[in-house]
C-alpha positions as CSV (number, residue, x, y, z in Angstrom):
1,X,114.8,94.6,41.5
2,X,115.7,97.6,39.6
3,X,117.0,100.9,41.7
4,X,118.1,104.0,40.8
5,X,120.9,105.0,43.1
6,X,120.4,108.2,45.6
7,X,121.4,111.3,43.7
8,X,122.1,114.3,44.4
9,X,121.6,117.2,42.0
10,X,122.9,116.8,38.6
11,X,126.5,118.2,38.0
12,X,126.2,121.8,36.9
13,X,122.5,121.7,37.9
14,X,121.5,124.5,40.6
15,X,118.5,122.5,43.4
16,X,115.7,125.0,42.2
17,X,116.4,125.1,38.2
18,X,114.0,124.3,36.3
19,X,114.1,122.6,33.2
20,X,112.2,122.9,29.5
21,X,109.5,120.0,28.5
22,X,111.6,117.6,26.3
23,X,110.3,117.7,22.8
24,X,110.7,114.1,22.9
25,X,108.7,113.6,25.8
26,X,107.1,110.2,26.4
27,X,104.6,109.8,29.0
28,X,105.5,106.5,31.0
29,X,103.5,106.1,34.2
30,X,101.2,108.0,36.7
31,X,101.6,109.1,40.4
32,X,99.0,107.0,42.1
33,X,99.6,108.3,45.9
34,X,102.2,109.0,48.8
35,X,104.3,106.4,50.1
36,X,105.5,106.8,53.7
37,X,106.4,110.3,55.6
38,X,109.2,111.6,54.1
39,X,107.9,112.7,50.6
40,X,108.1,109.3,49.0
41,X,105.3,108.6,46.2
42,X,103.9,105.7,44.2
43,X,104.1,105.4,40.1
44,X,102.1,103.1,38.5
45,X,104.1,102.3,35.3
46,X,102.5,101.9,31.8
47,X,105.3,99.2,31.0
48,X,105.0,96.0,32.0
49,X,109.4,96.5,32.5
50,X,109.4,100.5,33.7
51,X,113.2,100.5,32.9
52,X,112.2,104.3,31.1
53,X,111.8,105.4,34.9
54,X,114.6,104.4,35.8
55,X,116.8,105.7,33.2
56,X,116.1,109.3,33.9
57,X,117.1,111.5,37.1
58,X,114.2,114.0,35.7
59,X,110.9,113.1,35.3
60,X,108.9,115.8,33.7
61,X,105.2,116.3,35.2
62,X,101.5,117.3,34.1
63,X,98.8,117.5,35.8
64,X,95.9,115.2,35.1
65,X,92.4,117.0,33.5
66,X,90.8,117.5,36.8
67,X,92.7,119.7,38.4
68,X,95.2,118.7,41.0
69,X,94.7,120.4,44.3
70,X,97.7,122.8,43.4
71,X,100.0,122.7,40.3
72,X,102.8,120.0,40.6
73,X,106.1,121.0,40.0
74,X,106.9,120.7,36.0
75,X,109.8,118.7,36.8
76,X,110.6,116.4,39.5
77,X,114.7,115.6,40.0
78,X,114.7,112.6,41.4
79,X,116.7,110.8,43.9
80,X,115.3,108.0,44.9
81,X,113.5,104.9,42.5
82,X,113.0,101.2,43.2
83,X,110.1,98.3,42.3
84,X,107.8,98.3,44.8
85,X,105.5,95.5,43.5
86,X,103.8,96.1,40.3
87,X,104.7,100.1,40.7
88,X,107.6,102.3,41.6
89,X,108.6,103.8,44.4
90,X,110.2,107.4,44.1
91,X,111.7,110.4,46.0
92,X,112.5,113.6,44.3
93,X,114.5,116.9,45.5
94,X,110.9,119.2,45.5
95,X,108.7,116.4,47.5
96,X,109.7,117.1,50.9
97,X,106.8,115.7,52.8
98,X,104.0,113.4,52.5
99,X,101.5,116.2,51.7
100,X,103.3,117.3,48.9
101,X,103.8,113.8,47.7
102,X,99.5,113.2,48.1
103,X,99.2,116.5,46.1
104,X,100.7,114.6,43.0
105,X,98.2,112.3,42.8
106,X,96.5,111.8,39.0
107,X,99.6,113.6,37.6
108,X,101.2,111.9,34.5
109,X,104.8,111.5,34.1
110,X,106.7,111.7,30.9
111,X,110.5,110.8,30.7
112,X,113.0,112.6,27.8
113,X,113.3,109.7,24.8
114,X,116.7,110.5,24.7
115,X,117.2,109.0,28.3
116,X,115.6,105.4,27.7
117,X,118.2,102.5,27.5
118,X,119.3,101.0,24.7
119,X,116.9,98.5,23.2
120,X,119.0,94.8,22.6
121,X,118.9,93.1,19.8
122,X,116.0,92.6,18.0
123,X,114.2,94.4,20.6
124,X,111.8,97.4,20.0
125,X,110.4,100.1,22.4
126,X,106.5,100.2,21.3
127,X,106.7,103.8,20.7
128,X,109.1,103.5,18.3
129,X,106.6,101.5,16.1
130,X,103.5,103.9,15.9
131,X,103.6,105.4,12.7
132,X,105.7,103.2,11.1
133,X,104.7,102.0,7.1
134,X,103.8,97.7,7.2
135,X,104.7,96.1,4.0
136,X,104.7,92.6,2.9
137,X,107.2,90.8,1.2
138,X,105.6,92.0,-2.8
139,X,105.9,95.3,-1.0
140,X,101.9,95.9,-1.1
141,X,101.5,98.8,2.1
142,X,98.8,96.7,4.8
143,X,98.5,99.8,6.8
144,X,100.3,102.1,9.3
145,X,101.1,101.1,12.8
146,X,98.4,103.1,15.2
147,X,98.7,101.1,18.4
148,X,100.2,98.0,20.0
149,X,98.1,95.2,22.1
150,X,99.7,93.5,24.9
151,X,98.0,89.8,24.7
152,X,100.4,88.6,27.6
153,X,102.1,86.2,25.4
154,X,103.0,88.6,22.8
155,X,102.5,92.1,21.2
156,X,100.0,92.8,18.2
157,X,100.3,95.3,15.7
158,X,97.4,97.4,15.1
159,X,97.2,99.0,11.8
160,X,94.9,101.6,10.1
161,X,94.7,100.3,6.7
162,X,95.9,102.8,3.7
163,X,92.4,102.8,2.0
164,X,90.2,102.9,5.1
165,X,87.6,105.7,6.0
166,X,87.1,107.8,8.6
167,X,83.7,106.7,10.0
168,X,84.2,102.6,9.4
169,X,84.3,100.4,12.2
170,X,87.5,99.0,13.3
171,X,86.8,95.3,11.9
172,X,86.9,96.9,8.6
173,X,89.3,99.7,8.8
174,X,92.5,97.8,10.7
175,X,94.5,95.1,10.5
176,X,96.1,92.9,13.7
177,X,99.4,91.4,12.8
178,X,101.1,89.3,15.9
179,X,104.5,91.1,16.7
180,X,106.6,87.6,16.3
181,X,109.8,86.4,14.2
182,X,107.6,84.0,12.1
183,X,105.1,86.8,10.7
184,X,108.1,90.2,11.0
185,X,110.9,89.7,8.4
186,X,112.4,93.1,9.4
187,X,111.5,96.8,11.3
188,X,113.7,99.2,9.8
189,X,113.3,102.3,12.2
190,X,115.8,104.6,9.9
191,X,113.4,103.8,7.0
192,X,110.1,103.9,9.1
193,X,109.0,100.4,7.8
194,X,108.1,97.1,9.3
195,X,108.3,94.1,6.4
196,X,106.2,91.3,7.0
197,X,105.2,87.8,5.7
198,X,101.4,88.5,6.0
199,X,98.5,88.7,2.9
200,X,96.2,91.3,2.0
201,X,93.4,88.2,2.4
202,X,94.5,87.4,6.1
């Protein structure tokens, strides 16, 4: 089980500052309800492994298209985060009571970049990877990385081929490419590349 420690307010951080929306925001999960009495609230995760949650003590919040019953606070401080089955259990400094924490409901969360652990070895976070140029080993460009499928077993890259136009369908216009070591020779992020052993013809 992975828990973030209670916390206090950040050293240097006053209990009703507010900070700016990273730049480098990623949005990682949505409040899904109230959990107990005391403020607690439910986070369904978009990662299979939420460790983004709980790398961060500030969880940055938007409120979903419909609009929430009142605004949410733009940033939650939290103090509180555990598993809790498939979603996360938090508490945060500005959700005093279950009301408050049913008012989140439908918000999306987004976590700083900056605060996500470090990847291991030969390991990627999937945002890293959109955008990134997919070349084979003759150095022929297959396509830009768009999206990544989650089979289960293993990760596919989804690319938008370099000659494809705007209106064809996706059969023609992309290219799937498992994420494993037998088909990816090398992701360079510096470089913004992925090299792979993979023909135009596949």
């Amino acid at each position: 089980m992975a828990t973030l420690p209670s916390l206090g307010a950040a050293p240097g951080e006053e209990p009703g500052e507010q900070a700016d929306f990273p730049g480098d925001a990623i949005e990682v999960g949505r409040i899904i309800g109230a959990w107990g009495v005391k403020g607690g609230f439910r986070v369904q995760p978009y990662a299979s492994d939420p460790q983004a949650l709980f790398s961060s003590r500030r969880w940055f919040i938007k409120a979903p298209t419909t609009a929430l019953r009142q605004a949410p606070p733009r940033m939650l401080r939290i103090t509180q985060a555990r598993d809790q089955a498939s979603t996360v259990v938090a508490s945060a400094q500005e959700v005093l009571d279950r009301d408050a924490a049913q008012a989140l409901t439908g918000a999306h969360v987004f976590v700083s970049r900056a605060s996500f652990p470090s990847a291991g070895q030969s390991e990627y976070y999937w945002i890293d990877l959109i955008g990134l140029a997919v070349v084979n080993r003759d150095g022929v460009l297959l396509g830009e990385v768009v999206d990544l499928i989650d089979t289960g077993v293993h990760g596919v890259l989804r690319l938008r081929r370099p000659d494809a136009a705007g209106d064809l369908p996706a059969d023609l216009s992309e290219r799937l490419i498992p994420f494993v070591a037998s088909y990816i020779d090398d992701v360079d992020l510096a470089a913004k590349q992925i090299r792979v052993d993979w023909e135009l013809d596949y």
